[in-house]
LOFIKOL-554350 format. One record per atom (N, C-alpha, C): residue number from 1; x, y, z. Coordinates in steps of 0.1 Angstrom, whole numbers. Example, Ala and Ser with C-alpha at 12.3 -4.5 7.8 and 13.67 -1.06 7.14 Angstrom:
LOFIKOL-554350
+-----+-------+-------+-------+
!   k !     u !     v !     w !
+-----+-------+-------+-------+
!   1 !   132 !   -57 !    78 !
!   1 !   123 !   -45 !    78 !
!   1 !   132 !   -33 !    78 !
!   2 !   128 !   -22 !    71 !
!   2 !   137 !   -11 !    71 !
!   2 !   129 !     0 !    79 !
+-----+-------+-------+-------+
end
This chain:
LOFIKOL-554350
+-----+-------+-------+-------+
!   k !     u !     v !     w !
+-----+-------+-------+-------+
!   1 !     8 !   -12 !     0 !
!   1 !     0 !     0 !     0 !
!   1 !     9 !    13 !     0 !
!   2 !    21 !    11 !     8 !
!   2 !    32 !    24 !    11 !
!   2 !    34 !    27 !    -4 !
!   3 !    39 !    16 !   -14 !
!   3 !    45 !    18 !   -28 !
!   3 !    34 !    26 !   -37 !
!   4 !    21 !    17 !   -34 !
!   4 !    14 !    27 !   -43 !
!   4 !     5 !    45 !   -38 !
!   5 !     7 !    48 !   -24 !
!   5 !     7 !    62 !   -25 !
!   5 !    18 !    70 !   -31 !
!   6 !    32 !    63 !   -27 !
!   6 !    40 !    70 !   -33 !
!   6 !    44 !    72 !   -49 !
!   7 !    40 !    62 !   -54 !
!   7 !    35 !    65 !   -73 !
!   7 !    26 !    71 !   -71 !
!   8 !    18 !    73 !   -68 !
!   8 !     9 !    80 !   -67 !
!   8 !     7 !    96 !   -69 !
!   9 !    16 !    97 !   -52 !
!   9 !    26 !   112 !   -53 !
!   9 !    38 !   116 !   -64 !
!  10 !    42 !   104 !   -67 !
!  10 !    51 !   109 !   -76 !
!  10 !    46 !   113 !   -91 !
!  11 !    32 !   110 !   -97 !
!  11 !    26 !   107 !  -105 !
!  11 !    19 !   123 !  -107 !
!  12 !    17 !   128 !   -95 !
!  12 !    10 !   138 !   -91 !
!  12 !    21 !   155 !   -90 !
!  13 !    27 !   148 !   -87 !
!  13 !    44 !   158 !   -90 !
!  13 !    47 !   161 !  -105 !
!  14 !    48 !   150 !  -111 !
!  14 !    50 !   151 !  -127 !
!  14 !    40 !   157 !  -136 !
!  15 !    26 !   156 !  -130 !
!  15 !    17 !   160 !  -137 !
!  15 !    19 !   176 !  -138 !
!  16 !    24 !   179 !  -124 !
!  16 !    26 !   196 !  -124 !
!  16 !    41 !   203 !  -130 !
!  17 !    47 !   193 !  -132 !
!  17 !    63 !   193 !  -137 !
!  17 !    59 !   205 !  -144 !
!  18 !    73 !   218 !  -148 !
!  18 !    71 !   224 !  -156 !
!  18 !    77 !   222 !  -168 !
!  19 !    71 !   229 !  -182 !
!  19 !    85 !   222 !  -192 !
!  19 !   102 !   228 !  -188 !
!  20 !   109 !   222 !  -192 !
!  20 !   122 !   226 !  -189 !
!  20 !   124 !   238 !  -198 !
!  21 !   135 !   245 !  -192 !
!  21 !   132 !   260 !  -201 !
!  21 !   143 !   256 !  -219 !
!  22 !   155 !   243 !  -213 !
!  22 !   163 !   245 !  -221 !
!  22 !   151 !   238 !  -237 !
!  23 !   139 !   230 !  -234 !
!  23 !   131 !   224 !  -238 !
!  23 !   123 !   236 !  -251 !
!  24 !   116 !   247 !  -239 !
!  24 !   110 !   257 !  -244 !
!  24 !   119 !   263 !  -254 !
!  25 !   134 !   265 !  -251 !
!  25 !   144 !   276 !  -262 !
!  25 !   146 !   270 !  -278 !
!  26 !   153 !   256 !  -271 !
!  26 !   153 !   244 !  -279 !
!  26 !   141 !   246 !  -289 !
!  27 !   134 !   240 !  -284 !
!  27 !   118 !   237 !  -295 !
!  27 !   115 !   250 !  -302 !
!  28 !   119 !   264 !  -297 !
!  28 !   116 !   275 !  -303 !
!  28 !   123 !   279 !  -316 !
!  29 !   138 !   279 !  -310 !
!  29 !   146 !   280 !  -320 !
!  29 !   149 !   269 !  -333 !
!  30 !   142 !   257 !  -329 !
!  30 !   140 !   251 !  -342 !
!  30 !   132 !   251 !  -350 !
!  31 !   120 !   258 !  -342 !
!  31 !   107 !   264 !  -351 !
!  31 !   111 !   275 !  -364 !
!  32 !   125 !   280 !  -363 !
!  32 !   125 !   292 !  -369 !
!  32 !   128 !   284 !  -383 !
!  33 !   137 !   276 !  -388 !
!  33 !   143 !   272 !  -399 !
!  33 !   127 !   269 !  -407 !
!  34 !   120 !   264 !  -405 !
!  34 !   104 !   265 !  -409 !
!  34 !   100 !   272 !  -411 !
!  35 !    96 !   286 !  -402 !
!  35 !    92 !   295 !  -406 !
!  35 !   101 !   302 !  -417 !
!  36 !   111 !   305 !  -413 !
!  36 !   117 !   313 !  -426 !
!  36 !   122 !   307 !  -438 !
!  37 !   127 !   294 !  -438 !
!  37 !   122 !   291 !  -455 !
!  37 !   107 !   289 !  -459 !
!  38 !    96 !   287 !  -452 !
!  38 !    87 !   289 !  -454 !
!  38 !    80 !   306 !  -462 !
!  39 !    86 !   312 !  -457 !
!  39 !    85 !   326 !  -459 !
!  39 !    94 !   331 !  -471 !
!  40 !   102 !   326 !  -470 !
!  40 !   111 !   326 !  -485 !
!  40 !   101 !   320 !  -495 !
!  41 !   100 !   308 !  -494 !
!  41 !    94 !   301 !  -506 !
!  41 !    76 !   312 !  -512 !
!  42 !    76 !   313 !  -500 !
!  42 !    58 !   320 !  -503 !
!  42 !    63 !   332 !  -508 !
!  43 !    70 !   343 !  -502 !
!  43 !    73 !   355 !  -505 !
!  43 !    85 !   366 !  -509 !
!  44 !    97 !   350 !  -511 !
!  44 !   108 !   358 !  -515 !
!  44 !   109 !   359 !  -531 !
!  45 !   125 !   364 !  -531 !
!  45 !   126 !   369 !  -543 !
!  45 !   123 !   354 !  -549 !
!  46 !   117 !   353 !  -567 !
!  46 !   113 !   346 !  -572 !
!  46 !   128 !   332 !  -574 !
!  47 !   140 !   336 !  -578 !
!  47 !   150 !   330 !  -575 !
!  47 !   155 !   320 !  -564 !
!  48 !   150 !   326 !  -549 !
!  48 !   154 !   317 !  -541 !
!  48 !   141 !   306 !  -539 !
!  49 !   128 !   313 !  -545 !
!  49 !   116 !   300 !  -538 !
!  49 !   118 !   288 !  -538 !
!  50 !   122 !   287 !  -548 !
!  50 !   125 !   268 !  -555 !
!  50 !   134 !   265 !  -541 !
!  51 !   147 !   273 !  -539 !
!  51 !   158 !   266 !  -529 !
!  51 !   152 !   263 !  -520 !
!  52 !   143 !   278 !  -510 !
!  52 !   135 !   277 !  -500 !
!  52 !   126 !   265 !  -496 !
!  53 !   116 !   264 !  -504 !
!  53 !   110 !   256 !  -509 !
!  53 !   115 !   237 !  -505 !
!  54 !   129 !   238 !  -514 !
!  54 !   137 !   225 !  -508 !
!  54 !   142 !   224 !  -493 !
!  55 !   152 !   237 !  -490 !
!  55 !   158 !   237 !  -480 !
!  55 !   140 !   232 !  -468 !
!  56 !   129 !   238 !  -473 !
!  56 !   123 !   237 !  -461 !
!  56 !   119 !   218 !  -460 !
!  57 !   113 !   213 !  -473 !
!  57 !   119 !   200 !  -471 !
!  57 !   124 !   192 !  -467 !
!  58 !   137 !   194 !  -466 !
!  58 !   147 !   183 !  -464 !
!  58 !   147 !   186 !  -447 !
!  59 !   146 !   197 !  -444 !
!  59 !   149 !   200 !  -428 !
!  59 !   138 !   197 !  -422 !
!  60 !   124 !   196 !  -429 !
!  60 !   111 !   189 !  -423 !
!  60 !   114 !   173 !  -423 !
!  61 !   124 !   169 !  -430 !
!  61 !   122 !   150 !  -432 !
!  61 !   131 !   148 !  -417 !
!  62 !   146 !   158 !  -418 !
!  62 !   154 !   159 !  -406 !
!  62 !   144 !   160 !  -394 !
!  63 !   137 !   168 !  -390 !
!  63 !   130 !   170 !  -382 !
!  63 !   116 !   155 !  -375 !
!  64 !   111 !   152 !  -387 !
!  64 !   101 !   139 !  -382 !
!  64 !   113 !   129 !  -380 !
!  65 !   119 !   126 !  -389 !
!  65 !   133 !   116 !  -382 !
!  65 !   135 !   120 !  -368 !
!  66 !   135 !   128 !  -361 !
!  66 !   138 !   128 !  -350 !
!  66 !   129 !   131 !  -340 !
!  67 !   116 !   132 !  -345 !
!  67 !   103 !   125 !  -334 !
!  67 !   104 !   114 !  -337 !
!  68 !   110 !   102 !  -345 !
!  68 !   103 !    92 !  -343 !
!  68 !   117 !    86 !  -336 !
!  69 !   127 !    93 !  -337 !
!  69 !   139 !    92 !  -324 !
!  69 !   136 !    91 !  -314 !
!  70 !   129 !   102 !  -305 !
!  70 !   125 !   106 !  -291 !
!  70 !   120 !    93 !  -286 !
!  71 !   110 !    83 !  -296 !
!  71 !   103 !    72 !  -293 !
!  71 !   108 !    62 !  -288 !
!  72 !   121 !    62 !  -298 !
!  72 !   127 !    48 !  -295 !
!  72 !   137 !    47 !  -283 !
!  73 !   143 !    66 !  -282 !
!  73 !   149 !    66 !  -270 !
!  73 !   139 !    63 !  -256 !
!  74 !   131 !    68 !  -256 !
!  74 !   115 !    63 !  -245 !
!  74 !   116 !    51 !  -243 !
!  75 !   112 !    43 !  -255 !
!  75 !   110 !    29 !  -249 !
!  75 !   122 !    26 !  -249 !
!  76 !   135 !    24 !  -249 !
!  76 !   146 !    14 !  -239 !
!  76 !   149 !    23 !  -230 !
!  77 !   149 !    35 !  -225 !
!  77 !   147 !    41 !  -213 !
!  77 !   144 !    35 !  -204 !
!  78 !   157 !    31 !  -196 !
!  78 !   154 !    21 !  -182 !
!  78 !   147 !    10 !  -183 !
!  79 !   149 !     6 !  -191 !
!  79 !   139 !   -12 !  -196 !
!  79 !   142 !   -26 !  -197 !
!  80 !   137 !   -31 !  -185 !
!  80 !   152 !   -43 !  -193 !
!  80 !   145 !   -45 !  -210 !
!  81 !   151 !   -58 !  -210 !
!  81 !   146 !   -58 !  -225 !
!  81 !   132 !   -62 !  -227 !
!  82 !   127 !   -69 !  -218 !
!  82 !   114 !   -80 !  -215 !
!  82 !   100 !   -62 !  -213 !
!  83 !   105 !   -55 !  -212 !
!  83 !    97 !   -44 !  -209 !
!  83 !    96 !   -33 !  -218 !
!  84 !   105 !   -36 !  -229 !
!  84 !   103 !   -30 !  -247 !
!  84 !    91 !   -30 !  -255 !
!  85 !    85 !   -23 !  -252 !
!  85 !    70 !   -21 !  -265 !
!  85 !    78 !   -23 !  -278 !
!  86 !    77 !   -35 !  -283 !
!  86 !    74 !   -36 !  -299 !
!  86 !    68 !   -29 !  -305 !
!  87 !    58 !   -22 !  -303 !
!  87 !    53 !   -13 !  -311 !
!  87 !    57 !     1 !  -316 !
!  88 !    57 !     3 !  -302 !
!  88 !    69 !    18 !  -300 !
!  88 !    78 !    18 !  -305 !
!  89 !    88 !     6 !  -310 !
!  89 !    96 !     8 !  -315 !
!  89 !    95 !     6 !  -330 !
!  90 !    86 !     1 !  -335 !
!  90 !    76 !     1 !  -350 !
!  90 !    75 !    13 !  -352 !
!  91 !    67 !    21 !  -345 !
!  91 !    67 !    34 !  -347 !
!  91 !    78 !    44 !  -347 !
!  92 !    86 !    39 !  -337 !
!  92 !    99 !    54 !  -338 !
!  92 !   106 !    50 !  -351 !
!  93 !   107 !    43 !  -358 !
!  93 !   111 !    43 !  -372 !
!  93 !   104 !    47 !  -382 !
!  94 !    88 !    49 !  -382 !
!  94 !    83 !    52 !  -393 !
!  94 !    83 !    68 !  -393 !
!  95 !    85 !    78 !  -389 !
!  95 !    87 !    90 !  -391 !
!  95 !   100 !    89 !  -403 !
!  96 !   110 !    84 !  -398 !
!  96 !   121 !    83 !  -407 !
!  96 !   117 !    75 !  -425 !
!  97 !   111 !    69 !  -423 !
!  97 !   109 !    59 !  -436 !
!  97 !    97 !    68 !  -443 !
!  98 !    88 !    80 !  -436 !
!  98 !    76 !    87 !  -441 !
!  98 !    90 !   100 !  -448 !
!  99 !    97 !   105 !  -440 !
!  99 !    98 !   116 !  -442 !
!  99 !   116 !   112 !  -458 !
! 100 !   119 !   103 !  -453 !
! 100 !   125 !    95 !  -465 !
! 100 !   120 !    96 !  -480 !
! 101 !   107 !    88 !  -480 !
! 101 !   102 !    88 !  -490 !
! 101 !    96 !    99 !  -492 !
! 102 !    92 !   108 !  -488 !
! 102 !    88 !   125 !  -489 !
! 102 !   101 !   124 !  -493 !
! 103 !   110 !   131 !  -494 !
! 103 !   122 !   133 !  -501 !
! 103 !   122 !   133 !  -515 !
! 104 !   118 !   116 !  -513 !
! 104 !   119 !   108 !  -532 !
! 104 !   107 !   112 !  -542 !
! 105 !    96 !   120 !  -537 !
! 105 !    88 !   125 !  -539 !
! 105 !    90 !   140 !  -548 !
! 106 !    80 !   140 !  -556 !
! 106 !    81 !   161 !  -563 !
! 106 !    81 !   168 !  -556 !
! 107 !    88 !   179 !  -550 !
! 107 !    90 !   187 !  -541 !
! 107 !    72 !   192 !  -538 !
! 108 !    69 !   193 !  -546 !
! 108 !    52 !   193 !  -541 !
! 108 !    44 !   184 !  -532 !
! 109 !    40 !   173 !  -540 !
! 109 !    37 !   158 !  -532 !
! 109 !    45 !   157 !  -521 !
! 110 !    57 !   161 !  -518 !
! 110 !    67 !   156 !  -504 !
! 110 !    63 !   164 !  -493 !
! 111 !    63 !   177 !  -496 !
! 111 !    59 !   188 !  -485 !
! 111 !    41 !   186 !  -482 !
! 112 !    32 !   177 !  -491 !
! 112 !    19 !   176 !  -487 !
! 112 !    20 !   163 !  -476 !
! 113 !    31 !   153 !  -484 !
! 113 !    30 !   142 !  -474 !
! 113 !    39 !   148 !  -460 !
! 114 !    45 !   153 !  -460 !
! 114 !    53 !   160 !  -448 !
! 114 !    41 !   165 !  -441 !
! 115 !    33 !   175 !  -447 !
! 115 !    28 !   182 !  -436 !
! 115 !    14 !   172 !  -429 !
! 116 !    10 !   159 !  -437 !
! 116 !     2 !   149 !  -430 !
! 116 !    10 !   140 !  -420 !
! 117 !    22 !   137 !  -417 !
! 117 !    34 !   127 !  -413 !
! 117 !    31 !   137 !  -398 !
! 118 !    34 !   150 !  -400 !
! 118 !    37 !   159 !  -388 !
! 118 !    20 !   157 !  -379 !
! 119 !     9 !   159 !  -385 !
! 119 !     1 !   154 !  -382 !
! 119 !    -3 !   143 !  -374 !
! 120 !     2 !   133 !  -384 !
! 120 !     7 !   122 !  -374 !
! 120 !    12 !   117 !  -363 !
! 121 !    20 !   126 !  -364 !
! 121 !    32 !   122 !  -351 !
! 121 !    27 !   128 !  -341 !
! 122 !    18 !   141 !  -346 !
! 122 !    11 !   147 !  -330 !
! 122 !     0 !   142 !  -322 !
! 123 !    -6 !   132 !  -333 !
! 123 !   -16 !   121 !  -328 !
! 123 !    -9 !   113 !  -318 !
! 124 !     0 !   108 !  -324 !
! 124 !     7 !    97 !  -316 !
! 124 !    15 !   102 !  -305 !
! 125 !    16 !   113 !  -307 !
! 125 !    26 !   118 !  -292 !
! 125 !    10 !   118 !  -282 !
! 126 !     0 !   125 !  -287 !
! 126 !   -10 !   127 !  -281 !
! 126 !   -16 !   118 !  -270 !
! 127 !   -17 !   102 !  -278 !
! 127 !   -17 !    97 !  -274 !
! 127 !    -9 !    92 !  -264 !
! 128 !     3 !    93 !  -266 !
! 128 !    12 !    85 !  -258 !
! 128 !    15 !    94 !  -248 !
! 129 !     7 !   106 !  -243 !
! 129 !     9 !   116 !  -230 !
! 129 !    -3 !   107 !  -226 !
! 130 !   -17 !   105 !  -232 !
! 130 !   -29 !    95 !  -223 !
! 130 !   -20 !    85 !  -216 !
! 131 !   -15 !    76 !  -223 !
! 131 !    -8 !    64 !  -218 !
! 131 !     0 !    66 !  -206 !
! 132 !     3 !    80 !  -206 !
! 132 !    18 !    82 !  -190 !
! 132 !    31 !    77 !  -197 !
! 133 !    30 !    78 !  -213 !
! 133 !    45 !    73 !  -219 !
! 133 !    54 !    83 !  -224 !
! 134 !    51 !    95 !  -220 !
! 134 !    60 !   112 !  -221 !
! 134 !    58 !   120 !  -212 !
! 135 !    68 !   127 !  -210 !
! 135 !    66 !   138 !  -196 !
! 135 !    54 !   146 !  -201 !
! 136 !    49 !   148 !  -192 !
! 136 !    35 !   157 !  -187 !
! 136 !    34 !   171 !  -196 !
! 137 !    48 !   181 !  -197 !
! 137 !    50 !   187 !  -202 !
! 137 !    52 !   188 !  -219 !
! 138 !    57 !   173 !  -227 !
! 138 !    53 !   173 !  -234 !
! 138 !    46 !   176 !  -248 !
! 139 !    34 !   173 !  -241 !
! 139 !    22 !   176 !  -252 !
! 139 !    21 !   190 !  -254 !
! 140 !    25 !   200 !  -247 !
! 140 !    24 !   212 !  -248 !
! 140 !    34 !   216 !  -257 !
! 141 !    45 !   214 !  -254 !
! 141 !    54 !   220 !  -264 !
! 141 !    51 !   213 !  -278 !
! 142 !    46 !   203 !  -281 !
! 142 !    45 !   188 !  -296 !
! 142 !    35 !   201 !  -302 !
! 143 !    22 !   202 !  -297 !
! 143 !    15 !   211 !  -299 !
! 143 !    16 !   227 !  -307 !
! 144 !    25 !   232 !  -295 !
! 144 !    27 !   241 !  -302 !
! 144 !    40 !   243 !  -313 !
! 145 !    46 !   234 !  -313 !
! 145 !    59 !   235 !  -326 !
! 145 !    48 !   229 !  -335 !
! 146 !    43 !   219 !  -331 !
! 146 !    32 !   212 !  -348 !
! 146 !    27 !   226 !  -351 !
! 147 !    19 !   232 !  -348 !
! 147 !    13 !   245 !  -353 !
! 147 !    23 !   255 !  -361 !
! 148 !    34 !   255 !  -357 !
! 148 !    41 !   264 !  -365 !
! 148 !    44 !   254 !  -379 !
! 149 !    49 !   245 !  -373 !
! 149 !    52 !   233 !  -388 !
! 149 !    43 !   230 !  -394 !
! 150 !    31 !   223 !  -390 !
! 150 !    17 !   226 !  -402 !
! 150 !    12 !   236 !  -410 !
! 151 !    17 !   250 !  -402 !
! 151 !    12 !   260 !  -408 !
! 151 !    24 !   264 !  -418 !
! 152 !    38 !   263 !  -416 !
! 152 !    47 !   266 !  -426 !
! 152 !    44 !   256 !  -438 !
! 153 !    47 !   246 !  -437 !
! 153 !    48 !   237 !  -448 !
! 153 !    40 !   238 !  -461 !
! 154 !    26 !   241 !  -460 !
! 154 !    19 !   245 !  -468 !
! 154 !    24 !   254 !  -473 !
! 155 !    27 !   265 !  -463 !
! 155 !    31 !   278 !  -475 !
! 155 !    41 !   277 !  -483 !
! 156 !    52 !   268 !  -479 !
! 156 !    61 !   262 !  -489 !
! 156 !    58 !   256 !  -502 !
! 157 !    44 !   257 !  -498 !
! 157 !    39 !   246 !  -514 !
! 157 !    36 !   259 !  -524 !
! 158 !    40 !   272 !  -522 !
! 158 !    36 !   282 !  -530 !
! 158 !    46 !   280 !  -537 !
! 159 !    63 !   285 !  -530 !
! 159 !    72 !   281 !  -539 !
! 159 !    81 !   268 !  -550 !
! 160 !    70 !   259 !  -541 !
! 160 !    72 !   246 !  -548 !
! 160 !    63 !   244 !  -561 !
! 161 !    56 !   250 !  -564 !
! 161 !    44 !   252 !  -573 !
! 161 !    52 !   256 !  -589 !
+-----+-------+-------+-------+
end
């Protein structure tokens, strides 16, 4: 009974956890490469759109590659091996194999399937804050960077056009 008040309390501590600030800077300052090739591609000079356009891209495939990173570091986080979600780890590779083949894709079609993949991953993070399988803090930050990355991507489809 002692073990489970204290998960309990501990459970209850985490819920109020705040995000980390290096988390908030982090997550901010990577929001920027998005916005502003995004903004190039929609509104710069006609010469750089096409680049923009790419560069935004390839740094969106870099970017879902590394949510589906965060996953796989999660599940062997402290696990022996007998306590590895197979699934989780099914999943932390498909960001990489979505945002891959976005790549091999028309710079059009890539940045559409990109901006559905991102989509995705915010479901699944979503879910995986219900489950108690990401800090508490989490979903907040996934949230608000998907909003800036859903909302860029598209406009990249101006200079990809």
């Amino acid at each position: 009974m002692e073990t489970q008040t204290v998960h309990a309390e501990n459970a209850a501590s985490l819920k109020t956890a705040a995000m980390p600030v290096p988390a908030k800077w982090l997550g901010a300052t990577g929001a920027i490469p998005f916005v502003a090739t995004a903004i190039f591609a929609a509104f710069g000079p006609e010469n750089w759109s096409g680049w923009a356009a790419q560069a935004l891209a390839y740094y969106g495939a870099v970017i879902l590659s590394f949510l589906g990173g965060i996953h796989w570091g999660l599940a062997i986080a402290n696990n022996g091996a007998e306590r590895i979600s197979p699934a989780r780890l099914c999943w932390s590779v498909v960001p990489s194999l979505i945002a891959w083949a976005a790549l091999l894709l028309p710079l059009f079609t890539g940045l559409v399937v990109l901006t559905a993949a991102f989509g995705l991953a915010l479901f699944v993070d979503t879910r995986a804050n219900t489950r108690a399988l990401v800090p508490p803090w989490f979903p907040d930050l996934r949230t608000a960077l998907s909003i800036a990355v859903i909302a860029s991507l598209p406009l990249g489809l101006i200079g990809a056009a």
